[in-house]
C-alpha positions in Angstrom: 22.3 -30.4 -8.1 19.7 -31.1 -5.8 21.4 -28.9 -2.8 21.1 -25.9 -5.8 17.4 -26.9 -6.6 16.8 -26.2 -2.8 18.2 -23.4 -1.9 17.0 -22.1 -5.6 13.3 -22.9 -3.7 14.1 -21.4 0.2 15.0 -17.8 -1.9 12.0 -18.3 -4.0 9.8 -18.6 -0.6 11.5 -16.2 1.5 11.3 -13.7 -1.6 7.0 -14.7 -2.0 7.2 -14.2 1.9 8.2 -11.0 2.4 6.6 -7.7 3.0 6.4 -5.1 0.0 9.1 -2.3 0.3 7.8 0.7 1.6 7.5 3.3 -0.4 9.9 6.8 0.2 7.1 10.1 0.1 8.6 13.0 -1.3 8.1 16.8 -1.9 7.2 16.0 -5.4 4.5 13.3 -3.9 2.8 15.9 -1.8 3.2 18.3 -4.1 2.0 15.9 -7.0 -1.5 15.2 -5.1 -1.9 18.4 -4.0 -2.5 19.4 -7.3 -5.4 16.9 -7.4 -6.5 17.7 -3.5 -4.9 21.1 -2.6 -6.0 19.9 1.3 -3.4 17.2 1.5 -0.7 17.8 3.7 2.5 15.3 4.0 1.7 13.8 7.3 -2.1 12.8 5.8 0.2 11.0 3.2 2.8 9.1 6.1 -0.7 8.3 8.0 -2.1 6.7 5.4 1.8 5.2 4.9 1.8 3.8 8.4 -2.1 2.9 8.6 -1.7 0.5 5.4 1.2 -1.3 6.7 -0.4 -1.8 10.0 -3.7 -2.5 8.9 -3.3 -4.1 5.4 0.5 -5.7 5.4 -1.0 -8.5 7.8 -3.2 -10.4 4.8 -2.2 -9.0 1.7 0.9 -8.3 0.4 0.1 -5.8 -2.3 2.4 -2.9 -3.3 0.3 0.5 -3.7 1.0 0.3 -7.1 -0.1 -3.0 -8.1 -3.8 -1.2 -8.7 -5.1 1.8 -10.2 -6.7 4.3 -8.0 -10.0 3.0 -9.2 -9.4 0.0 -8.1 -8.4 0.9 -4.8 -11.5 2.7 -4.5 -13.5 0.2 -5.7 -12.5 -3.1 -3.1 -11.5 -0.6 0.2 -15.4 -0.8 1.2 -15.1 -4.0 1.3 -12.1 -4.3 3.1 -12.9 -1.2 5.4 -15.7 -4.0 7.0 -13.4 -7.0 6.7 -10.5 -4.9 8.5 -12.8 -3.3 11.4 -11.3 0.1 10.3 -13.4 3.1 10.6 -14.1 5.6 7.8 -11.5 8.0 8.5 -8.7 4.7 8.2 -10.5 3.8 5.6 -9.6 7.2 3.6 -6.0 7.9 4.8 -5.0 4.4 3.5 -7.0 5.1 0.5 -5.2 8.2 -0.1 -1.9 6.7 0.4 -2.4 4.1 -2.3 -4.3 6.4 -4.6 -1.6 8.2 -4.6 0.9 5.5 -5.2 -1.7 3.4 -7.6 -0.7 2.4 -11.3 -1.7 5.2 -13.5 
């Protein structure tokens, strides 16, 4: 029993641990935003994709739809001066999430 209560505990950790799964863009993504922001373009959406994983996988470990979009817009300030990112970062990742976000 105790071996069970273990291993029950390693999985529980290794699951806490790991990174959020990444999320597939498709067609209807793009096509779903554009409707919103006729200027986005699929590769704005996979730079935003790839800029959040390298920039905010390392401290948090927050799926893009854990938050509205409104939230998203309200902490990435913040987080734009905590991560050193510049402005133009700072508004591909928050596309990507807005995107993404709870609705």
């Amino acid at each position: 029993m105790k071996r069970l209560g273990i291993s029950i505990g390693l999985l529980l950790a290794l699951v806490s641990c790991s990174k959020p799964t990444t999320i597939n863009i498709t067609h209807a993504d793009v096509e779903r935003i554009k409707a919103v922001n006729p200027n986005i373009t699929s590769d704005a959406l996979f730079d935003g994709q790839k800029l959040y994983d390298q920039h905010c996988l390392k401290c948090h470990q927050f799926h893009p739809t854990k938050f509205t979009s409104k939230t998203w817009a309200k902490y990435m300030p913040e987080m734009t001066g905590l991560a050193k990112i510049d402005q133009a970062t700072s508004d591909k990742i928050l596309l990507y999430v807005s995107t993404f976000s709870k609705k």
